[in-house]
C-alpha positions as CSV (number, residue, x, y, z in Angstrom):
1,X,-95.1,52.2,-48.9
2,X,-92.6,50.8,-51.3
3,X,-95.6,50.1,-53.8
4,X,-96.7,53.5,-54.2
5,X,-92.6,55.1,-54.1
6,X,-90.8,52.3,-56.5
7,X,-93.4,53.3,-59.4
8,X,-92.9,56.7,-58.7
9,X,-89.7,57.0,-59.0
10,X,-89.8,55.1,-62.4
11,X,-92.1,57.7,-63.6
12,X,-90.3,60.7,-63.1
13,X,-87.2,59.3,-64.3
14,X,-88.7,58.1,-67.2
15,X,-90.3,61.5,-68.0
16,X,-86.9,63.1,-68.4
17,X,-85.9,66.6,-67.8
18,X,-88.5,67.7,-70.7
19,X,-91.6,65.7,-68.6
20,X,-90.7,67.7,-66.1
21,X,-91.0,71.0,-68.2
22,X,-94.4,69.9,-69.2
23,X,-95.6,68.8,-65.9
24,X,-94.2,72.2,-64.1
25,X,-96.2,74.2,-66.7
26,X,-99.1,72.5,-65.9
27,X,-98.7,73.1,-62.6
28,X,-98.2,77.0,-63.2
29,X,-101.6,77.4,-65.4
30,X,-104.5,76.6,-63.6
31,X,-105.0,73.2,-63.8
32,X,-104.7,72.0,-60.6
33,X,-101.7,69.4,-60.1
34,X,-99.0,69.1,-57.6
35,X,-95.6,70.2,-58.2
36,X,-94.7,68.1,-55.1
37,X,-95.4,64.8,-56.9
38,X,-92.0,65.0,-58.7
39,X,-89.8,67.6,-57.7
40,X,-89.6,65.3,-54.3
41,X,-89.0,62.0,-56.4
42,X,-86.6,64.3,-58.6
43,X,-84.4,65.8,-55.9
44,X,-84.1,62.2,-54.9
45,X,-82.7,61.2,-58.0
46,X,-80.3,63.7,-58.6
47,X,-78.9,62.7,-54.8
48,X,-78.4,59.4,-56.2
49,X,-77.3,60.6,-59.0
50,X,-79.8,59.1,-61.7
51,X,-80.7,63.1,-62.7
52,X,-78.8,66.8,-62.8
53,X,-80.3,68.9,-60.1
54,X,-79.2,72.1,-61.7
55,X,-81.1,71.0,-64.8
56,X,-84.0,70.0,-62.7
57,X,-84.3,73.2,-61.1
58,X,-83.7,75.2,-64.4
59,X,-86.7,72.3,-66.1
60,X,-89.0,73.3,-63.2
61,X,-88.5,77.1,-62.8
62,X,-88.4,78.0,-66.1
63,X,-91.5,75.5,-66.8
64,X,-94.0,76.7,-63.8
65,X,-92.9,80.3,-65.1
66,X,-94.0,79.4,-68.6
67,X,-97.6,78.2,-67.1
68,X,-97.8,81.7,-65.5
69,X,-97.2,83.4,-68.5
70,X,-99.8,81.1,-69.9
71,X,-102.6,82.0,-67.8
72,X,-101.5,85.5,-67.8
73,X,-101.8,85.8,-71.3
74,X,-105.0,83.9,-71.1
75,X,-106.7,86.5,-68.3
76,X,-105.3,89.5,-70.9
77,X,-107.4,88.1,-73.7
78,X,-110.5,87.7,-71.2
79,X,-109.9,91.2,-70.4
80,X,-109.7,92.3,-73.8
81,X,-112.8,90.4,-75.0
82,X,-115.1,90.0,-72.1
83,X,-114.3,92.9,-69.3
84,X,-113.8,95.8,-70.7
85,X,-116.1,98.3,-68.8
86,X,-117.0,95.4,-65.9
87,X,-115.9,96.6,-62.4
88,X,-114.6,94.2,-61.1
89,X,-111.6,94.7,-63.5
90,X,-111.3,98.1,-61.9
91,X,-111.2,96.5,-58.2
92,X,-108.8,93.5,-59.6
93,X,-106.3,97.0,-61.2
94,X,-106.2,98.8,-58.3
95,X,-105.2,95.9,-55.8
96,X,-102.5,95.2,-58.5
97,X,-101.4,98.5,-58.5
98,X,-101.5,98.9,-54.6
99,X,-100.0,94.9,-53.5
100,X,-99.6,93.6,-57.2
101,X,-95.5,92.6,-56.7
102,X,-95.6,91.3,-53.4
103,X,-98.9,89.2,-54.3
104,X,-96.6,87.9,-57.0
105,X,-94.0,87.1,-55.2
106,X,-95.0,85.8,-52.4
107,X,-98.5,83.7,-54.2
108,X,-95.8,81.1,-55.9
109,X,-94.8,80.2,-52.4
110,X,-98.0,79.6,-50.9
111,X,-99.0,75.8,-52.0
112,X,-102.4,75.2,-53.5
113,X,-102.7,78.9,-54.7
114,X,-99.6,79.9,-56.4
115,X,-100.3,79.5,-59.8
116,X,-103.6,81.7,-59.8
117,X,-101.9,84.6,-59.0
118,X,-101.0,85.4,-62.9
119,X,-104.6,85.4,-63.8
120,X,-105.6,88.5,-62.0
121,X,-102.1,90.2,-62.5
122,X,-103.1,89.2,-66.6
123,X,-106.4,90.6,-65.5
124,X,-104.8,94.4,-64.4
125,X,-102.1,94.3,-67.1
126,X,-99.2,94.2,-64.8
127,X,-96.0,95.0,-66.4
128,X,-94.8,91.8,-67.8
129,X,-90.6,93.0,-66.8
130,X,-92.4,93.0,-62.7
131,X,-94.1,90.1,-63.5
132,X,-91.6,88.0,-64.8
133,X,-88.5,88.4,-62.7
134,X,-90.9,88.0,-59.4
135,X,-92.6,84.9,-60.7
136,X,-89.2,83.4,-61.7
137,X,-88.0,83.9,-58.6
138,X,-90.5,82.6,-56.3
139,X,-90.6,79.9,-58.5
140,X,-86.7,79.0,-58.2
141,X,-87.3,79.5,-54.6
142,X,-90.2,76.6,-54.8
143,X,-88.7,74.6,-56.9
144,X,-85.2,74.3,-54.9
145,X,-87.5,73.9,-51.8
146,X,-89.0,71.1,-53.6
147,X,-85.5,69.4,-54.6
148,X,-84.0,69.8,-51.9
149,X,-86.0,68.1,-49.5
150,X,-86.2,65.3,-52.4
151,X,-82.2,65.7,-52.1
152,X,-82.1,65.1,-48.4
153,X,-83.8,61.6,-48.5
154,X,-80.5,60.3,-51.0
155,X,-77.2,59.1,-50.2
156,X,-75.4,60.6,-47.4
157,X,-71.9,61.7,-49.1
158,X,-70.0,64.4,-48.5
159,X,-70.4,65.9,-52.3
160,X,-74.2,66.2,-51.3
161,X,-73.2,68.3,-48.4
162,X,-72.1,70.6,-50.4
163,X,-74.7,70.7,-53.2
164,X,-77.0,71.0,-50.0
165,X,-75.0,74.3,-48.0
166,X,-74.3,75.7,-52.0
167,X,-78.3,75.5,-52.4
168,X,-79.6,77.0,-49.3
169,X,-77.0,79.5,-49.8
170,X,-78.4,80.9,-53.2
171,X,-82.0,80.4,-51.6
172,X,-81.3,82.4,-48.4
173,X,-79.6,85.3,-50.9
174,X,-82.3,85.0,-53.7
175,X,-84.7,85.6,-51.1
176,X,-82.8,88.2,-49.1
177,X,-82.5,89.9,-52.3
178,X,-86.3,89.8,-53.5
179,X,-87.7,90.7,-50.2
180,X,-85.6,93.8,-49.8
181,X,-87.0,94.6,-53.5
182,X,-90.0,94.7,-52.7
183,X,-89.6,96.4,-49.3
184,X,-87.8,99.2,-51.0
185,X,-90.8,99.2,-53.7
186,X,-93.3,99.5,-51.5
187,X,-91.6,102.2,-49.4
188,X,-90.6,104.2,-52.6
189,X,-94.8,104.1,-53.1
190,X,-95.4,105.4,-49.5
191,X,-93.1,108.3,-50.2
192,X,-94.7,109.0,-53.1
């Protein structure tokens, strides 16, 4: 297994913090790549201290993010050019506005299908100050995930525990915090 890890390793850490960027905004357009190939072999690295995790998480949040805002942009200009009066831009708005924040929310957490979300929520011209905030966060959520389990496989010292408990902490809260946002959203809608 060492033939396939050692060059991996050597990859990511010679891709650098803005390689990462790159790769994680590829991995939020559509182009189908997977963000596990070096978040894992990053969170390693910053365990071992070769790489700064809190950089690495800011590199891959803010870069999948970027790639969502991409394709969302893309789908608008689709819209604009090619689907004005078609209906399935009708069906694709009124799921939005019905399910649109949890869908983005929750579709940066589910692997293999994540980064499609902002196509149709480009598609329906959802407000970009829902759209961002949610996909940021999922993404920080995914890309912690990511680092962390990376993170696990380094050096045991007791300075890692804590990055480790300090991590999980903000993950457990950032995700306390989003899902009771969008529970209160959605029950605000019911009452309305």
């Amino acid at each position: 297994m060492s033939w396939f890890i050692h060059p991996l390793l050597e990859f990511v850490d010679g891709i650098g913090y803005i390689g990462l960027y790159i790769y994680m905004f590829l991995v939020g357009t559509f182009i189908p790549v997977p963000s596990e190939l070096v978040l894992i072999p990053n969170g390693y690295l910053a365990s071992v201290g070769t790489k700064n995790y809190l950089l690495l998480s800011i590199c891959g949040a803010f870069g999948s993010l970027s790639g969502a805002l991409f394709n969302y942009y893309f789908a608008l200009f689709i819209a604009k050019k090619f689907l004005r009066k078609k209906r399935i831009l009708g069906k694709v708005t009124r799921f939005f506005k019905r399910h649109g924040k949890i869908s983005v929310f929750l579709a940066p957490l589910t692997p293999g299908f994540g980064q499609y979300i902002s196509i149709p929520a480009g598609l329906s011209r959802l407000k970009l100050k829902i759209f961002i905030p949610l996909t940021l966060t999922a993404n920080i959520i995914w890309v912690n995930l990511m680092l962390l389990i990376g993170y696990l496989f380094g050096n045991e010292k007791s300075s890692h525990q804590k990055v480790i408990y300090v991590t999980m902490g903000l993950l457990c809260l950032v995700i306390v915090i989003s899902t009771l946002y969008v529970f209160y959203d959605l029950r605000k809608k019911r009452n309305t």
